[in-house]
N, C-alpha and C positions, 0 to 999 in steps of 0.2 A: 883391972888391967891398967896400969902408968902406961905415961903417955908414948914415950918408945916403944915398947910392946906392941899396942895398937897401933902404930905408923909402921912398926914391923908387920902387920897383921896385914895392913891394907895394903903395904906393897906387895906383899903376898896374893892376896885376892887377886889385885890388877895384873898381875903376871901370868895368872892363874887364865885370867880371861883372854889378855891377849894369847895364849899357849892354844886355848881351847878355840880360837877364831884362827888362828894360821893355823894351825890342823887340821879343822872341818873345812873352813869356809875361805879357803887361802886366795883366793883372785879377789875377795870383799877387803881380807887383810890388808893385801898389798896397797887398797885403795886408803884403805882409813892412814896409813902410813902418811898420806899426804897429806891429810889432815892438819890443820895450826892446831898448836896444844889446848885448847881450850876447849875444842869440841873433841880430843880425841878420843880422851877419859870416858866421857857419857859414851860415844860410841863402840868401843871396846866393849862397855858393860852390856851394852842393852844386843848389839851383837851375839855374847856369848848369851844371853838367856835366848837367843834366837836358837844358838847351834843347840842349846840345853834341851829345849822344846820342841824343834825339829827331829831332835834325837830320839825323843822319851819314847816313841814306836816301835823304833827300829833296835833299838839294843834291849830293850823287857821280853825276857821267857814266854811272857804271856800277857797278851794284848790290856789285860786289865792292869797289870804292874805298869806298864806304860800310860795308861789312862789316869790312875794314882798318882803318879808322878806329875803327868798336867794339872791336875785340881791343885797337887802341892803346891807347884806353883803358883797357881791361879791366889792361895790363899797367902802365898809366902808375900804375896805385894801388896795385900792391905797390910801386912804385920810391917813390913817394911815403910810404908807412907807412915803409920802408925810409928813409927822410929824405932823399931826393936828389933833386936839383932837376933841376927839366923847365923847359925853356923854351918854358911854351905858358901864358899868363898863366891862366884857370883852374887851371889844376894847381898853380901859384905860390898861389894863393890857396887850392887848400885844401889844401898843403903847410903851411903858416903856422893854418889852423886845429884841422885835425883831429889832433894831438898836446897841443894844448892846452885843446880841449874834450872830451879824451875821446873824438873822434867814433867810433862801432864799423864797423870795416872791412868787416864781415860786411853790412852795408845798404848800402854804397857800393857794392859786388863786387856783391851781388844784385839795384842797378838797372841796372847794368850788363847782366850775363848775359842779363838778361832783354831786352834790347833784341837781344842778341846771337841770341839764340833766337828771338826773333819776326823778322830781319833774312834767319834763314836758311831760313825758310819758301818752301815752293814757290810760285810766284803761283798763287793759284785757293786755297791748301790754308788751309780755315776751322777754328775751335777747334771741338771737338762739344757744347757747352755753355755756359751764362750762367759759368757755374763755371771754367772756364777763362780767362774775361774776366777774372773779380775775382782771381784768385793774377797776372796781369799787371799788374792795377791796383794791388794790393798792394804788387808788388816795386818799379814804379816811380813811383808815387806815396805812398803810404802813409809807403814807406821815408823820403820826404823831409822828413816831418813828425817819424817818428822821432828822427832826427839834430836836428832841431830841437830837442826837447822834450830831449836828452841834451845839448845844449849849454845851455840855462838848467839843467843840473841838477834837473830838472824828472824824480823819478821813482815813478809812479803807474801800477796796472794801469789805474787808470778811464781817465785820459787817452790810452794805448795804445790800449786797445782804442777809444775814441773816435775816436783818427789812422787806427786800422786803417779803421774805417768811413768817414770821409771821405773816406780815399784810394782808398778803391775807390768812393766815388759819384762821384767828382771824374775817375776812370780811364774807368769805363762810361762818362758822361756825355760825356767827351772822345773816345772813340772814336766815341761816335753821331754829335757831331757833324761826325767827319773822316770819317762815309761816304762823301759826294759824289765830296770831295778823293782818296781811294783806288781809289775807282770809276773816276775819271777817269785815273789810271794805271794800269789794268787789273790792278786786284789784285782785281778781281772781290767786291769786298765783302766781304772777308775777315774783317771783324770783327762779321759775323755769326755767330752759331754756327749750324752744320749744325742743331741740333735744332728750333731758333729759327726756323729758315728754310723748314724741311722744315713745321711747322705751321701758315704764313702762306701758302703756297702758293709761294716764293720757290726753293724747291731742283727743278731738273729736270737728272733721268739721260740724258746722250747717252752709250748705248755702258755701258764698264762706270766711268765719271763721272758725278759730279754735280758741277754750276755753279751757282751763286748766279744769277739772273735779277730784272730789274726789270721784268716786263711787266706785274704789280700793282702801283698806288704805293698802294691799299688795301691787299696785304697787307705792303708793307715799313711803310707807318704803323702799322698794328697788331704787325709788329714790332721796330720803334723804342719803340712802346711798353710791350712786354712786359718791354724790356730796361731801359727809363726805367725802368717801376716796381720794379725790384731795386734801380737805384738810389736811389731815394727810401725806399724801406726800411731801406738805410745810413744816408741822414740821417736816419732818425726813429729808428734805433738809438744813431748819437751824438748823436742830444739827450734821448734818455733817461737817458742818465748824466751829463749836466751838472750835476745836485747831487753827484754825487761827484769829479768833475774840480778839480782844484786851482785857484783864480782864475789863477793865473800864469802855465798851458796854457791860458786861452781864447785869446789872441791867436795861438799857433800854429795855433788850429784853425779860425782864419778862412776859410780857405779854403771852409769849409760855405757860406759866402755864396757867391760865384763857382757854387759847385755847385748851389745852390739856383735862383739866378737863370736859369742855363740849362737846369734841370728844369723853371722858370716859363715860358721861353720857349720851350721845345717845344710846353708846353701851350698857348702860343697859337697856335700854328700848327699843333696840332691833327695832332702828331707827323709832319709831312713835312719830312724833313733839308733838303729840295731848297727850301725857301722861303727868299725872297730875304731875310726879315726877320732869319733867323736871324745873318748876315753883315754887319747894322748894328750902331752902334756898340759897346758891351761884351759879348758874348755875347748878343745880342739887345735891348739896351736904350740907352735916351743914356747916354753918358759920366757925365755930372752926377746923374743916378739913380744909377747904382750906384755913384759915392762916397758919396752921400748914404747907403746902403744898408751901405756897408762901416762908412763913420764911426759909422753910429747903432748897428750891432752891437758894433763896437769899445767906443764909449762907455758902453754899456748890459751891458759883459761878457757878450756874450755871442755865439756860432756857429752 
């Protein structure tokens, strides 16, 4: 392949990702938007191998074609550090980024894994704790903020631990709202935790099982909400270190809006996942709002 060709290839790729992130993942899009160009590339990439792997479940015939598809990946990123080329336009794209920003393989490999492990879950079989939500939220959100902030060069504990916190409000927050969607494929509400569930009235033993049940929509709102407020304890963890955060990591850490907004929007509907409002336009809100919402955090420095 001459050198055209390949610079035709890779703009191809990168178009390819960003297409594949404003269509899954469009209130993250809009954030990386404000991104300075140097971090934007890496995040685009590592973004769409997010919506890639997110996806690999939910669009396979059969739970094990979607399982296949995670390993792929899983192997596609040692071939990739390894510098050889995959013909699957994400992989192209962050083939071309992540030797040249440094990116650390160790956060790619662990969003992965992690999808892998939550993939090979029994149906019905829920985490036992809030605590096990957030080390999933971590590994597959958090990590993407990481990458981020290691591509501007951007290297601060505050702002870490800042990404840690958002990526787990932003993890929680994403799982409550995909209960329905989960429900409705008989995963039984899996991203409840037993503990969670067992104190709202939501867990009942047939035999030597227990099932997650929705015969309370009282007790799953009160546990929607016990779960919201850990998230919202994240965000008020990373906005207490915002005097320490470097001005150059607020824009990565935008995402806080996005998380906010749909911590705002549970609260009006008065934490029932099953309302119709939650499902209009941004996470609960018009379109035009939460640009206005992103823009004026953006301009104002600050998450």
């Amino acid at each position: 392949m001459n050198g055209a060709s390949a610079s035709s290839s890779l703009r191809a790729a990168f178009s390819y990702c960003v297409q594949q992130v404003r269509s899954y993942d469009y209130y993250n899009y809009l954030c990386l938007l404000e991104l300075p160009p140097n971090m934007r590339k890496v995040a685009f990439a590592v973004r769409a191998l997010n919506v890639e792997t997110a996806r690999a479940m939910d669009v396979a015939s059969d739970p094990r074609i979607g399982l296949m598809r995670l390993v792929w990946w899983q192997e596609a990123i040692d071939k990739i550090y390894a510098n050889k080329l995959i013909e699957h336009p994400t992989a192209q794209a962050l083939l071309s980024v992540v030797h040249e920003n440094k990116i650390s393989k160790v956060w790619l490999k662990r969003s992965v894994e992690a999808r892998i492990s939550d993939a090979r879950k029994e149906v019905g079989d829920t985490p036992e704790k809030i605590e096990d939500l957030e080390r999933y939220a971590e590994d597959t959100v958090s990590t993407l903020l990481y990458m981020t902030l290691q591509a501007g060069g951007i290297r601060s504990t505050a702002a870490d631990h800042a990404a840690s916190h958002i990526g787990k409000a932003s993890g929680l927050l994403l799982l409550i709202k995909s209960l329905p969607y989960h429900g409705s494929r008989n995963r039984h509400f899996s991203y409840i935790p037993t503990e969670v569930a067992a104190k709202h009235g939501l867990l009942v033993k047939h035999g030597g099982q227990s099932e997650i049940h929705l015969d309370s929509r009282e007790g799953l709102c009160e546990a929607v909400f016990e779960m919201a407020s850990v998230a919202n304890v994240h965000l008020q963890k990373a906005r207490d270190l915002a005097g320490t955060v470097p001005v150059e990591a607020f824009p990565v850490l935008l995402p806080a809006v996005p998380a906010q907004v749909l911590l705002d929007s549970l609260r009006r509907v008065n934490f029932d996942v099953f309302d119709p409002r939650l499902a209009r336009g941004i996470l609960g809100i018009p379109p035009l709002w939460y640009q206005l919402k992103l823009k004026w955090h953006s301009w104002r420095a600050k998450y």
